[in-house]
N, C-alpha and C positions, 0 to 999 in steps of 0.2 A: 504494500500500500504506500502512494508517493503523500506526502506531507498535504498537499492540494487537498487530497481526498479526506485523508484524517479533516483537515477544519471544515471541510462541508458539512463532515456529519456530527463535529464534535458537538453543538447544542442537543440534538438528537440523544446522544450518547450520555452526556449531564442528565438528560431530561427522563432517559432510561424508555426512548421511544425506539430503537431500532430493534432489529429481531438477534435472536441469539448470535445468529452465525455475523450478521454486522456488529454487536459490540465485541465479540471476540477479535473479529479483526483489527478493530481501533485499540481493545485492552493489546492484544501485540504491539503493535504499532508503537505507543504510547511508553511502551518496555524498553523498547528501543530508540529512542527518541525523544533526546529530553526540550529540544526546543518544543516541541508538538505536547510532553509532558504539563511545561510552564503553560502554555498558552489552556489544557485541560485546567490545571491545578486555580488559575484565575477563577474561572467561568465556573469552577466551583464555589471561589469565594465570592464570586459576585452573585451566583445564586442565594448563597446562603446570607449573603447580606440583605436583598431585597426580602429575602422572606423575613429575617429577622425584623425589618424596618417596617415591612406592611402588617405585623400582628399585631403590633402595640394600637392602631391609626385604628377611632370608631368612626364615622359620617356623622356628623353634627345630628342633633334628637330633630330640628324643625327639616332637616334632608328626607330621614329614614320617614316617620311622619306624612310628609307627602306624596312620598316613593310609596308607602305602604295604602294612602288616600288613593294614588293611578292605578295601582296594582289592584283594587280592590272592584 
């Protein structure tokens, strides 16, 4: 697998959406590869950052309130 290919599918691969035989290819890949490694090991921390930062966040009471008033 050329470097190219690894970052096409590396969000994929974070996101644990390719099928077996694609993330095996990338976990190889990745083994041997430590630029392609760095650029993985980010996109893990930047995943794990946004999730961090969006659990704490509620939508204001008079949002939810009117979202629940259209929904209804």
């Amino acid at each position: 697998m050329r470097c190219e290919e690894c970052g096409d599918k590396l969000d994929r691969f974070v996101d644990r959406e390719l099928t077996n035989t694609e993330a095996l290819e990338i976990q190889l890949h990745l083994e041997g590869c430590p630029d392609c490694m760095e650029h993985y090991e980010f996109e893990q921390d930047l995943k794990r950052l946004v999730k961090s930062s969006c659990e704490c966040d509620t939508a204001p009471k008079i949002f939810r309130d009117k979202l629940r008033e259209i929904l209804s």
